[in-house]
FIRO-984630 format. One record per residue (C-alpha): residue number from 1; residue in three letters; x, y, z. Coordinates in Angstrom, 3 decimals, padded with zeros to 6 digits. Example, Ala and Ser with C-alpha at 12.3 -4.5 7.8 and 13.67 -1.06 7.14 Angstrom:
# residues 2
REC/1/Ala/012.300/-004.500/007.800
REC/2/Ser/013.670/-001.060/007.140
END
This chain:
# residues 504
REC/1/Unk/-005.412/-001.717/013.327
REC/2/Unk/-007.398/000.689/015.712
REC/3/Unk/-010.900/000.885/015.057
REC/4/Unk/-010.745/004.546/014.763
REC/5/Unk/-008.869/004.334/012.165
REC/6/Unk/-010.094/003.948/008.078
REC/7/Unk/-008.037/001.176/006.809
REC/8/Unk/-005.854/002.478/003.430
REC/9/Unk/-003.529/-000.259/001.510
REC/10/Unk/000.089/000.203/-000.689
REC/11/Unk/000.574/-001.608/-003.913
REC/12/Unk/001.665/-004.645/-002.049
REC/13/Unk/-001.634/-005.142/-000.119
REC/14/Unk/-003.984/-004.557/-003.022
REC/15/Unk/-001.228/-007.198/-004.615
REC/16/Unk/-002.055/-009.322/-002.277
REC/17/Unk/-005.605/-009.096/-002.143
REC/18/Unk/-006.067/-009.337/-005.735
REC/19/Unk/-003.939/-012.700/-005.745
REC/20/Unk/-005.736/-014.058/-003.113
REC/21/Unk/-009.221/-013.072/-004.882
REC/22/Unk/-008.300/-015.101/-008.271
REC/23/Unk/-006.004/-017.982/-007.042
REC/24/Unk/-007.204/-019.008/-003.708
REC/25/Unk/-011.286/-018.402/-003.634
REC/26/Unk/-011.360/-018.772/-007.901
REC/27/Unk/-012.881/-014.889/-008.452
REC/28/Unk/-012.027/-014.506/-012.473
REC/29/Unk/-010.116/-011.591/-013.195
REC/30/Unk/-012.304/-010.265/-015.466
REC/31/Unk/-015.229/-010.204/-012.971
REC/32/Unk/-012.762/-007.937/-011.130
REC/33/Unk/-012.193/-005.690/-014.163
REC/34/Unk/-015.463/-005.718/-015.068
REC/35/Unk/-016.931/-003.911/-011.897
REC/36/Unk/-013.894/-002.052/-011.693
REC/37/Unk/-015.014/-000.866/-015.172
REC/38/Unk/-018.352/-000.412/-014.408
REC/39/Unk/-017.857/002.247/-011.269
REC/40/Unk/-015.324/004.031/-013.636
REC/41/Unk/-018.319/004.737/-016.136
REC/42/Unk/-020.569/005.736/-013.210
REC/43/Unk/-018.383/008.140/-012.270
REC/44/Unk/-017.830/009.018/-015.825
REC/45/Unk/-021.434/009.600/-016.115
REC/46/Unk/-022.006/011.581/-013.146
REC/47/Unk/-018.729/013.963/-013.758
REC/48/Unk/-019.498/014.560/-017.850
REC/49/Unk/-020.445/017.843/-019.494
REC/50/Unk/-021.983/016.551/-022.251
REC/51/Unk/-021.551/013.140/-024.379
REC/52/Unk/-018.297/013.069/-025.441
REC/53/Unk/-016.447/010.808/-023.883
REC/54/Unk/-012.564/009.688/-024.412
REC/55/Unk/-011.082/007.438/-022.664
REC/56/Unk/-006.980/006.939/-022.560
REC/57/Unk/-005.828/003.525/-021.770
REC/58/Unk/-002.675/002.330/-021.154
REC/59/Unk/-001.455/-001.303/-021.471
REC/60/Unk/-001.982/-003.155/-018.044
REC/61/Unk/-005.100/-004.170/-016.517
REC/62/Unk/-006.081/-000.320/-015.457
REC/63/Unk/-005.932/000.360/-019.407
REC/64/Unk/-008.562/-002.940/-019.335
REC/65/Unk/-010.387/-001.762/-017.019
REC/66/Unk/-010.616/001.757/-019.190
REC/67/Unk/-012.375/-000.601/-021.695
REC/68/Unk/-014.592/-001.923/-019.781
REC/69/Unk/-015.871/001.589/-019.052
REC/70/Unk/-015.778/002.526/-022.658
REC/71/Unk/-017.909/-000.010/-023.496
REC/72/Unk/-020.470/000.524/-020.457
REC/73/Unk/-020.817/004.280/-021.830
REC/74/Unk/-021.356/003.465/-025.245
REC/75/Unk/-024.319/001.059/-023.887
REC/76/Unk/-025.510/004.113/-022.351
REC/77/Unk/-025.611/006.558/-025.104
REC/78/Unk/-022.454/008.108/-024.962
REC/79/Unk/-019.939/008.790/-027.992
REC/80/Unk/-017.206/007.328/-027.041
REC/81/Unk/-013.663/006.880/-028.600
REC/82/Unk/-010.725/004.547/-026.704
REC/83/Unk/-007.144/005.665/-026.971
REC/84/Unk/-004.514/003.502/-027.002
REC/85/Unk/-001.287/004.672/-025.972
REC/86/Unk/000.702/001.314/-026.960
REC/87/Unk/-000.264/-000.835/-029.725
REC/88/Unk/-002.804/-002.810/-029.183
REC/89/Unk/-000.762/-006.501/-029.277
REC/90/Unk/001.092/-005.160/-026.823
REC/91/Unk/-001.747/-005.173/-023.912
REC/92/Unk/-002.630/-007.090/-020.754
REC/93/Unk/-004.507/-010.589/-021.291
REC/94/Unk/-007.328/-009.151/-019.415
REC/95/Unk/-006.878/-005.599/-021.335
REC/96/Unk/-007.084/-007.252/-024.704
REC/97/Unk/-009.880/-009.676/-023.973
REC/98/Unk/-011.921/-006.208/-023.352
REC/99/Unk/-010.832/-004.560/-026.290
REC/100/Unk/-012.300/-007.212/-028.549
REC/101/Unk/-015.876/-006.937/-026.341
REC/102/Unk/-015.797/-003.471/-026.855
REC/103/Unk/-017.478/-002.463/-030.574
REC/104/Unk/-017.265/001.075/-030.354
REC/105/Unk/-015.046/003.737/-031.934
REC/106/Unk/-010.736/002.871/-030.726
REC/107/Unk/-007.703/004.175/-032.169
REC/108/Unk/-004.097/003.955/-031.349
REC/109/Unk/-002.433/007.631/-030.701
REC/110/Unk/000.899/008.492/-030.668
REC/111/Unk/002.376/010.887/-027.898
REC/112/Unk/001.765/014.174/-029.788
REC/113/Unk/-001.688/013.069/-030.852
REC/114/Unk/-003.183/013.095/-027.528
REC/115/Unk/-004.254/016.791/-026.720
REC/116/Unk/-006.056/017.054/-030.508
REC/117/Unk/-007.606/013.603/-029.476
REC/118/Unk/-009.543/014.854/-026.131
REC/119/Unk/-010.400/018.552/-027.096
REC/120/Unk/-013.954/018.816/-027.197
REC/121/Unk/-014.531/016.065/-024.499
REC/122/Unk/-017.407/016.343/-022.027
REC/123/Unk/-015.056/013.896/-020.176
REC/124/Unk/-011.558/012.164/-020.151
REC/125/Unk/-011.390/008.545/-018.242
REC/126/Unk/-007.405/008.840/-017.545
REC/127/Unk/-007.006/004.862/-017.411
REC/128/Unk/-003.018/004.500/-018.007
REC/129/Unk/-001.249/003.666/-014.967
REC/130/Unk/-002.828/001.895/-011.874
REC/131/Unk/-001.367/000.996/-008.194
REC/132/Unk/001.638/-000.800/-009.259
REC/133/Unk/003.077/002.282/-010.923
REC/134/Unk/006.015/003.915/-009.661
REC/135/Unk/008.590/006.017/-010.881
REC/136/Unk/008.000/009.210/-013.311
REC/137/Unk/005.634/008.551/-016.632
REC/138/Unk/007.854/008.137/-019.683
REC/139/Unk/006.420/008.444/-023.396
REC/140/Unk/003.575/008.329/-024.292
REC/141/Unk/002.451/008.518/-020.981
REC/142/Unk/004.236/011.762/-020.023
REC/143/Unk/002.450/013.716/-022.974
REC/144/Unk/-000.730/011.732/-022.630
REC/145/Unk/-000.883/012.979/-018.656
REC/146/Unk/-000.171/016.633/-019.781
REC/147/Unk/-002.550/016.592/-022.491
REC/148/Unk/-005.272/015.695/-020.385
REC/149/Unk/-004.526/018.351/-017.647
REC/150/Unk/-004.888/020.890/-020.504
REC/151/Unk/-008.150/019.375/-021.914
REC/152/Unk/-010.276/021.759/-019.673
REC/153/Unk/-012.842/018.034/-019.465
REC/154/Unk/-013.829/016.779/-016.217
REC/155/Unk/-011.111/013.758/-015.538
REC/156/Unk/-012.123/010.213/-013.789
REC/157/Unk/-009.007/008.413/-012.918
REC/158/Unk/-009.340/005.406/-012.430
REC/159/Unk/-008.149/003.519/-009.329
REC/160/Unk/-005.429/006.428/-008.631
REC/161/Unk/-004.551/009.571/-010.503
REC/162/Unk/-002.150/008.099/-013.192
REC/163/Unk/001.672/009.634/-012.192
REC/164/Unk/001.060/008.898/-009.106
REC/165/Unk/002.665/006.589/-006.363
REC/166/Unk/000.103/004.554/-005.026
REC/167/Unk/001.956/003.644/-001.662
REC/168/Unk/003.690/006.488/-001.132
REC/169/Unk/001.558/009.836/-002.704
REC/170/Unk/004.872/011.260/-004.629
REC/171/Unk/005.004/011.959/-008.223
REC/172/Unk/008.406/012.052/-009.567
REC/173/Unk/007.042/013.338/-012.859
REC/174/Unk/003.794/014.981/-014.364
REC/175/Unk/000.759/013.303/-012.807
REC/176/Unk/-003.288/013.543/-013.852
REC/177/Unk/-004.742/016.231/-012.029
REC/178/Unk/-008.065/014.379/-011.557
REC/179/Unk/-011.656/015.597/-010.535
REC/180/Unk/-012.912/011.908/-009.760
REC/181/Unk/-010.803/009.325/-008.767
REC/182/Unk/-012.317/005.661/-007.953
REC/183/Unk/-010.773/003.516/-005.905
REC/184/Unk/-011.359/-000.321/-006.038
REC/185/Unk/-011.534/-002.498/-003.304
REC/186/Unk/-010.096/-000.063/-000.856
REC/187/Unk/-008.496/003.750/-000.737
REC/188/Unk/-004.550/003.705/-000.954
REC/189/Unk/-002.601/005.962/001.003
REC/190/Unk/-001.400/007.705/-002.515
REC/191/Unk/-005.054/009.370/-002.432
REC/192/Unk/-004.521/010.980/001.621
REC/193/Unk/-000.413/011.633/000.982
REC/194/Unk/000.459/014.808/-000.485
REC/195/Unk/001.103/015.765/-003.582
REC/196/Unk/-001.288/012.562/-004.431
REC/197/Unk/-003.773/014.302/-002.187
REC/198/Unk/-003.853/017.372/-004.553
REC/199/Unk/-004.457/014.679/-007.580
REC/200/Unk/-007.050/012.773/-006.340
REC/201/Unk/-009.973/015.156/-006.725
REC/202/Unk/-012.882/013.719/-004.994
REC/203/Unk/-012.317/010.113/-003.934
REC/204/Unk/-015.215/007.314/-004.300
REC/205/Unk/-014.049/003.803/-003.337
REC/206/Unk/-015.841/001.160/-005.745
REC/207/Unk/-016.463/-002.312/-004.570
REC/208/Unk/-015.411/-004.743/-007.058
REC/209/Unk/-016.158/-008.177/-006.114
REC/210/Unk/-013.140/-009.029/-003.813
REC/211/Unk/-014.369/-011.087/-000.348
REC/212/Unk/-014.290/-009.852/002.520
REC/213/Unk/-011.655/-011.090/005.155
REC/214/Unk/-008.890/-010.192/002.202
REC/215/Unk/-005.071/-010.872/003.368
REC/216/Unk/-002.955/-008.204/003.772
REC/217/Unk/-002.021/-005.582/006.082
REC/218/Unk/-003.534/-001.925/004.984
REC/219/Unk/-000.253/000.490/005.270
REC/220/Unk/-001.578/003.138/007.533
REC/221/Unk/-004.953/004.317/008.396
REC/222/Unk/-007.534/007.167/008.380
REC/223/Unk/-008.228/009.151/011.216
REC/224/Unk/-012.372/009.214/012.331
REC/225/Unk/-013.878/010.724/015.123
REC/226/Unk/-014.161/007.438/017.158
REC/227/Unk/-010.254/008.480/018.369
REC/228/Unk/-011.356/011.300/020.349
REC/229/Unk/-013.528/009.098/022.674
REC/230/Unk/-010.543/007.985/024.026
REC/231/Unk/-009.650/010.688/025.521
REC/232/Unk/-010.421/010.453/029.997
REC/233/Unk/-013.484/012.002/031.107
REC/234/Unk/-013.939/014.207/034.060
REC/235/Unk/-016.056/012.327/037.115
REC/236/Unk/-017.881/013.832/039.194
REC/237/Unk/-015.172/014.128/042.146
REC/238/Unk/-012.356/014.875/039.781
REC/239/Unk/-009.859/017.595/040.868
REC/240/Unk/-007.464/019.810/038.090
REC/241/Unk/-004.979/017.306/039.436
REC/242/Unk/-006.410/014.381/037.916
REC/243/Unk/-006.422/015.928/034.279
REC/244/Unk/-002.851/016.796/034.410
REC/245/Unk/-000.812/020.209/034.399
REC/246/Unk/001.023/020.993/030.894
REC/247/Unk/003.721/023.541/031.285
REC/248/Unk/004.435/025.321/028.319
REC/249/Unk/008.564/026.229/028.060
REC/250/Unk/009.082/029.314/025.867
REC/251/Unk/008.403/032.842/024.654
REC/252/Unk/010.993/035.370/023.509
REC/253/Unk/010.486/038.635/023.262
REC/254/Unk/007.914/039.651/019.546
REC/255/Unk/007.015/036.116/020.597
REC/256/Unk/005.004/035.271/023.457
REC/257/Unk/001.906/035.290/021.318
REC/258/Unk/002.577/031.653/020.684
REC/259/Unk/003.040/030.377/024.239
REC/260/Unk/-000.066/032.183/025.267
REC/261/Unk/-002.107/030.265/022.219
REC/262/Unk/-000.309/026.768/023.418
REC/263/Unk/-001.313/027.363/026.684
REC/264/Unk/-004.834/028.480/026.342
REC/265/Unk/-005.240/025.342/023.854
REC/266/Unk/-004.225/022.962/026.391
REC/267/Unk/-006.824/024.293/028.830
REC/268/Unk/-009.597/024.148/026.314
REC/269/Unk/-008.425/020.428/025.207
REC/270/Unk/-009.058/019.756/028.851
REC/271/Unk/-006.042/020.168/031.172
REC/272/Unk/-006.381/020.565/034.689
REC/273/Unk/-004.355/023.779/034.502
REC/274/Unk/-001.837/024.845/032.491
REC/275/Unk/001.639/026.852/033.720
REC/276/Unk/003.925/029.164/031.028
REC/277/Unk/007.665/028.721/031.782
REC/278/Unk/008.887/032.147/030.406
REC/279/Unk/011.536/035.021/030.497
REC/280/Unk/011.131/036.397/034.023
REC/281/Unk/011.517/040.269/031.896
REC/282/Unk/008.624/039.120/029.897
REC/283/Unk/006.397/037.960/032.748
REC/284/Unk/004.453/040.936/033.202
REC/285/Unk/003.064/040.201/029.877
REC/286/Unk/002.132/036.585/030.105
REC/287/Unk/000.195/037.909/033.627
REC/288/Unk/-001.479/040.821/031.566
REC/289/Unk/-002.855/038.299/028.601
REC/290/Unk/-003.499/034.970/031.262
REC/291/Unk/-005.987/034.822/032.654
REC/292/Unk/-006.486/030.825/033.059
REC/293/Unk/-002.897/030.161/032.999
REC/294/Unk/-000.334/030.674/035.802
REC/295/Unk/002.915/031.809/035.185
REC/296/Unk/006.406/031.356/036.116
REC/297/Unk/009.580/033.659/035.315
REC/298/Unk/013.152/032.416/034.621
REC/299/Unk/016.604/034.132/034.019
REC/300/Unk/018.230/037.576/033.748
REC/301/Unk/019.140/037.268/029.697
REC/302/Unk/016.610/039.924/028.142
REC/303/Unk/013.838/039.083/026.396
REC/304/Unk/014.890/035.068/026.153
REC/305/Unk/014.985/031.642/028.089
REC/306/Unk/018.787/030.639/028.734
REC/307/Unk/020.141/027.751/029.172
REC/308/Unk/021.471/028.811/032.749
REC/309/Unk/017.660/028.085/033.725
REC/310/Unk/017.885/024.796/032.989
REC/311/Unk/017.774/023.471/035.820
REC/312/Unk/014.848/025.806/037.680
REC/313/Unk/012.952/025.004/034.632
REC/314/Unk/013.109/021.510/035.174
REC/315/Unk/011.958/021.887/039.116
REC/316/Unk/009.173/023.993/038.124
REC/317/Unk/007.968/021.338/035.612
REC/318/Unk/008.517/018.038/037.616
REC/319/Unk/005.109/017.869/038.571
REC/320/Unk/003.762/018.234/034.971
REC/321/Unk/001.797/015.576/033.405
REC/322/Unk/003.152/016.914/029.874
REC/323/Unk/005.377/019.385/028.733
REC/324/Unk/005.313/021.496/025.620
REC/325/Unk/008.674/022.792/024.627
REC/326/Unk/009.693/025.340/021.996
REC/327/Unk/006.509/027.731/021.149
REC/328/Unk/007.850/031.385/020.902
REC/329/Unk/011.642/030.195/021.760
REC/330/Unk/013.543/031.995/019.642
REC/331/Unk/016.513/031.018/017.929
REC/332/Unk/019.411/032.119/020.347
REC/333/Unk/021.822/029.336/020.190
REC/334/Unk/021.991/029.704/024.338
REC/335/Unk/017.941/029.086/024.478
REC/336/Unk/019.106/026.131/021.500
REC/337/Unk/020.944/024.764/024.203
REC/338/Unk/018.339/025.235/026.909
REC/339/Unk/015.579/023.674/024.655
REC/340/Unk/018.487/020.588/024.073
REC/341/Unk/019.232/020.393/028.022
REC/342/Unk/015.779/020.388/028.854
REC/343/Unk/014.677/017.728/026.615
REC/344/Unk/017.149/015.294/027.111
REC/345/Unk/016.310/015.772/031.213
REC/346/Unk/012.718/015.856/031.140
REC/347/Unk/011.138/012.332/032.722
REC/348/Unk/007.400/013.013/031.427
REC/349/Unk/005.767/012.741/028.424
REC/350/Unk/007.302/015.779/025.985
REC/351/Unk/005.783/017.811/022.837
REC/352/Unk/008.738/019.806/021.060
REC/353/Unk/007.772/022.168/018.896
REC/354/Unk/009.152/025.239/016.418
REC/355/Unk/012.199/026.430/018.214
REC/356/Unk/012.351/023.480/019.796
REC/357/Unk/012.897/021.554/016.980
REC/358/Unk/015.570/023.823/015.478
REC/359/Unk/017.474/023.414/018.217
REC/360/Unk/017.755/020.031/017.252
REC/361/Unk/018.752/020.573/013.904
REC/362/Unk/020.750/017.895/012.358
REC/363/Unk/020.426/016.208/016.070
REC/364/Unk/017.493/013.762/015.942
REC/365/Unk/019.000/011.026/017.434
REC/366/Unk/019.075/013.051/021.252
REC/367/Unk/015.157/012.402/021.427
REC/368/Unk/016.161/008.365/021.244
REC/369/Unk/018.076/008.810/024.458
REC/370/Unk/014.872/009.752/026.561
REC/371/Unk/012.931/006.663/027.878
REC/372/Unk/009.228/009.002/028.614
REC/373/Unk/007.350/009.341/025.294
REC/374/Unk/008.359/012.321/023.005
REC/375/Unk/006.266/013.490/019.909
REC/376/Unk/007.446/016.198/017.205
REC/377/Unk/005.395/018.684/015.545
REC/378/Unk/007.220/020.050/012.671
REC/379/Unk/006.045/021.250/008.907
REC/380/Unk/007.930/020.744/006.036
REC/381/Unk/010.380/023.391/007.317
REC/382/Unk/011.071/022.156/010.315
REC/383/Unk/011.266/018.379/009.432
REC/384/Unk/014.114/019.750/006.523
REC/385/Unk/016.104/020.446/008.755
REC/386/Unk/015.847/018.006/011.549
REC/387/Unk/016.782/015.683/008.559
REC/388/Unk/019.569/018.245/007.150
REC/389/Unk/017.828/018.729/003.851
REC/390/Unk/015.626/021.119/001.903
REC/391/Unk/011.719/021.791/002.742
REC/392/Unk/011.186/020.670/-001.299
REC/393/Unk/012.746/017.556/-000.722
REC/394/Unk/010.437/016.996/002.410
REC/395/Unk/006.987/017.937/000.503
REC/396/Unk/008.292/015.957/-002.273
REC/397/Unk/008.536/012.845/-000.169
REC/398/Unk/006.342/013.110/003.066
REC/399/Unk/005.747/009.698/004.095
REC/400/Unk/009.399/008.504/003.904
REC/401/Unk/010.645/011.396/005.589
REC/402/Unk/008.451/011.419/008.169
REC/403/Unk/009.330/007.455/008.540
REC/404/Unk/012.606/008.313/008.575
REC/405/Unk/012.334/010.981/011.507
REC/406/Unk/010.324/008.756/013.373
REC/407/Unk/012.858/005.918/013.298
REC/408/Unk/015.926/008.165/013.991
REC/409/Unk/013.943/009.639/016.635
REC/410/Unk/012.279/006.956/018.644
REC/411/Unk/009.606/009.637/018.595
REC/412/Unk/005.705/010.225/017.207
REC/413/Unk/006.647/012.681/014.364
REC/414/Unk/003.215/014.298/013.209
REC/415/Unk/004.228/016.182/009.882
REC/416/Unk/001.440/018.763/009.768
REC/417/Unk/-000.675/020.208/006.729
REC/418/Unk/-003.510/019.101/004.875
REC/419/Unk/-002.273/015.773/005.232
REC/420/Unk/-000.979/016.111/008.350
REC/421/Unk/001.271/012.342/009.213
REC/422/Unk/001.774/011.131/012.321
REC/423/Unk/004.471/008.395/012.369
REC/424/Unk/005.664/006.389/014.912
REC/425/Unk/007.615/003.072/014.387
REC/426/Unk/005.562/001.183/011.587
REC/427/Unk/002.688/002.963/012.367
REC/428/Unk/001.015/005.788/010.102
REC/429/Unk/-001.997/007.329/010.701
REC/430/Unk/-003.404/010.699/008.066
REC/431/Unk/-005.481/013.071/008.562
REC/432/Unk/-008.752/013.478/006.516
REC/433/Unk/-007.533/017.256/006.080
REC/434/Unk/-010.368/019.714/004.676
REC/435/Unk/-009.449/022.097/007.183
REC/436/Unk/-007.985/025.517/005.323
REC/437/Unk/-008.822/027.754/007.961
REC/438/Unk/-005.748/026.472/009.645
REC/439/Unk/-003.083/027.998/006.958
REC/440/Unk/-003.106/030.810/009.421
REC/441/Unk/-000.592/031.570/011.431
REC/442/Unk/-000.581/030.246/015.737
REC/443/Unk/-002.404/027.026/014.871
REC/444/Unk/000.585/025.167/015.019
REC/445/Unk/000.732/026.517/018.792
REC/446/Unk/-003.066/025.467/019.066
REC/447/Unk/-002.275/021.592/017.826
REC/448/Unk/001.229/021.793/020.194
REC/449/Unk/-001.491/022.653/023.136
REC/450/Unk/-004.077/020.334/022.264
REC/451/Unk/-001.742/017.419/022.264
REC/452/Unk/000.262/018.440/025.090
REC/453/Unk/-003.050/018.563/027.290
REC/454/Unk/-004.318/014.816/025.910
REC/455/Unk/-001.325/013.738/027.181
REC/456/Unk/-001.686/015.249/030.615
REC/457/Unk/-004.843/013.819/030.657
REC/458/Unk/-003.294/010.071/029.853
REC/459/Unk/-004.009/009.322/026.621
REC/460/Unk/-002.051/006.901/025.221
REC/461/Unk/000.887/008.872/023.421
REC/462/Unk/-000.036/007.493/019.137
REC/463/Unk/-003.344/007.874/020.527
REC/464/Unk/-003.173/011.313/021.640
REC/465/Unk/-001.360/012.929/019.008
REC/466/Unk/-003.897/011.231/016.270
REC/467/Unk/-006.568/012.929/018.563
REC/468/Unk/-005.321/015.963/018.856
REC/469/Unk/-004.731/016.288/014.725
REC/470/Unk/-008.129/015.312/014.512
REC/471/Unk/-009.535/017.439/016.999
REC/472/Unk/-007.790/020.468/015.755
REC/473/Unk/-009.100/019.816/011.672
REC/474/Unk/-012.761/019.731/013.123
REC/475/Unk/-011.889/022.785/015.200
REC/476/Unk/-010.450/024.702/012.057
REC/477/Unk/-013.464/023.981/010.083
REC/478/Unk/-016.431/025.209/013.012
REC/479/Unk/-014.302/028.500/013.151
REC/480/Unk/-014.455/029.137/009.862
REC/481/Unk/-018.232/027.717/009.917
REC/482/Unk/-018.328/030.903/012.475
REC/483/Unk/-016.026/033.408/011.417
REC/484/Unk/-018.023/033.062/007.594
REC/485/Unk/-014.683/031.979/005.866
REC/486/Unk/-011.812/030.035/005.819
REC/487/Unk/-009.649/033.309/004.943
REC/488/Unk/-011.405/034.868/008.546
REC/489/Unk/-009.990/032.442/010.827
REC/490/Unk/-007.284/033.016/013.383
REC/491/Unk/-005.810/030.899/015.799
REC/492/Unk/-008.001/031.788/018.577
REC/493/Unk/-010.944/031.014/016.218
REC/494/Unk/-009.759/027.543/016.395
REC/495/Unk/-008.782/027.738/020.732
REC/496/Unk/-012.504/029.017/020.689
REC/497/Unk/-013.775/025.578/018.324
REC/498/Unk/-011.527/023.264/020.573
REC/499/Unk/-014.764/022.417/022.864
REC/500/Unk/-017.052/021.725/020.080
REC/501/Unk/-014.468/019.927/018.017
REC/502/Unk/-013.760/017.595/021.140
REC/503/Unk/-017.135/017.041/021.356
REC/504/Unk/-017.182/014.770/018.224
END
């Protein structure tokens, strides 16, 4: 894996490494449980408002590892009872040789009993499901996981936010809504994938005892600030030719807001210069609110790009390092066709974005007949219906739609938000997110720009569109830094940030 990248592990890896732990280098289990158990009460100790504590355990080894904690906050002063959701014969090995170290205060609860069980708590250790879960909680579970999201207790989770899918982030069902959750061993992409993103709370990642030099591939990756060293410096006797021309294809007319905001990003990220392919009737405009940024006008259809210009639009751009299709296009199905014509001609690296993606609607598989690098920017919109399916279904599932877009494709789809995914073949990379400045509207323009120019200046393509994700989250957050707020940013907050966000 790159080493800008923050190794994060599915079910199957921490499988792995937990097999290879016990069997192969003879690490007891219950060493493992019992520093798993031991960060959970840390974080217990450090989240609680007061010295109640409850702690709701299911039957595998995260339920053991529940009663490990129990029993390391009782040591410490705490009153604290353990609640068994199954019976107790029916637990793990490990689970049950914990339950008879632990002396305190346990009882078994039924699925109603839960919510009377943790009122009062100072706080709730939701231990029921761990990394291997899957699927939607069924009772007790189900009631136990709502009851504790009503409790109004700070919540530890322990290892991942029970409810939810380790590997994946979704949660078919109700899930924990956790303040802490502690990882062991290593984060899992269920804490960076949305919803699981939302569940995780704050994230600590506990060591437990596992060797380094583990087996097991991590699923996906981090991005850190390392990635935007990459990106080619200026020298000395560089010219704007040797850090690439982006050309920025669209604009309609109550649109050409968002070319202007791709265009000026790709300057700032560092483009030699930066040209607006645009509707020759709307070219005045694009010269009035330019000033870095050339411009070129195309067509006699008012207010729109046709797809008669086609072919001048290609001309004009076959000196372009990168191009950046679809900001401001408009959803004509003539410009449709343009946006389709031009991408399926284009020999340099490509960016599609907005329009440009509709266009494609229910058409993926054109992108796999280019041979330059392409990369798609959609949201959850966007990505719906590329795939021919609702937005829900998308935020419901990121990561496998995303993989599936990226594999119909043969492109780098980055699926933007807080967890913003960019896929390409078996390679996923998330963003760190923390950014809300950016729910505004024009920064998808700004992160359509800022890759578009990383590419002109010769990044590698994964490379560059990791960058620019990252570039633009550390860009949101200095504007809003600036501007005094999150709710005060606007896109050209963020252009503005670009430099300093670069900077890392």
């Amino acid at each position: 894996m790159e080493s800008w990248l923050r190794p994060v592990y599915d079910a199957a890896g921490m499988r792995v490494a937990d097999a290879w732990a016990i069997d192969e280098v003879g690490v007891a289990s219950l060493e493992l449980m019992e520093a798993a158990g031991a960060a959970l009460a840390e974080a217990a100790r450090d989240a609680a408002d007061g010295t109640r504590a409850k702690v709701v355990c299911g039957k595998g080894n995260n339920g053991g590892d529940g009663l490990v904690a129990a029993r390391h906050l009782a040591d410490t002063g705490y009153d604290v009872e353990a609640l068994l959701l199954w019976p107790a014969g029916e637990l793990s090995r490990d689970a049950t040789a914990n339950l008879e170290r632990f002396d305190g205060t346990m009882r078994e609860v039924g699925a109603g009993d839960v919510g009377a069980a943790v009122e009062g708590s100072g706080v709730v250790v939701d231990a029921i499901f761990g990394t291997g879960f899957s699927g939607a909680p069924r009772e007790p579970a189900e009631s136990a996981i709502e009851a504790i999201n009503l409790c109004g207790a700070p919540v530890v989770a322990a290892d991942i936010a029970s409810g939810i899918d380790a590997s994946s982030g979704e949660a078919e069902g109700v899930a924990v809504e956790a303040d802490i959750t502690v990882s062991f061993h290593a984060p899992k992409l269920g804490h960076w994938v949305s919803p699981g993103k939302a569940h995780t709370g704050k994230l600590r990642v506990a060591e437990i005892g596992i060797p380094p030099g583990a087996p097991g591939e991590p699923a996906g990756g981090v991005i850190g600030d390392r990635v935007l060293a990459l990106a080619p410096r200026r020298l000395p006797n560089s010219t704007k030719f040797d850090s690439g021309q982006v050309v920025v294809v669209g604009g309609s007319r109550g649109l050409t807001g968002a070319v202007c905001m791709a265009a000026e990003a790709a300057v700032r990220a560092g483009a030699g210069y930066a040209t607006v392919a645009v509707p020759a009737d709307l070219e005045t405009i694009f010269e009035v609110k330019l000033t870095e940024v050339m411009s070129r006008g195309f067509g006699e259809a008012e207010g729109r790009l046709a797809s008669a210009s086609a072919s001048d639009i290609l001309e004009a751009a076959a000196k372009a390092a990168a191009v950046v299709l679809g900001p401001g296009l408009g959803r004509d199905e003539d410009s449709f066709e343009l946006a389709r014509e031009t991408a399926r001609r284009l020999e340099m690296p490509l960016l599609v974005d907005a329009d440009g993606l509709n266009a494609h609607a229910e058409r993926l598989e054109l992108f796999a007949k280019r041979d330059a690098p392409t990369v798609l920017t959609p949201h959850a919109g966007e990505l719906g219906r590329l795939l021919g399916r609702e937005s829900r279904e998308v935020d419901a599932h990121r990561l496998a739609c995303a993989r599936e877009a990226a594999g119909r494709s043969g492109a780098i789809v980055v699926l933007k938000g807080d967890d913003s995914l960019i896929v390409e073949d078996e390679r996923v990379a998330v963003s760190a997110g923390g950014s809300p400045g950016l729910a505004t509207a024009g920064t998808g323009d700004v992160l359509s720009g800022t890759i578009g120019a990383l590419l002109a200046r010769g990044m590698e393509p994964w490379a560059a569109a990791c960058a620019g994700v990252h570039a633009q989250q550390r860009a949101g957050r200095i504007a809003a830094q600036l501007a005094g707020s999150a709710e005060s940013v606007v896109a050209t907050d963020v252009i503005a940030a670009l430099p300093a966000a670069l900077a890392g």
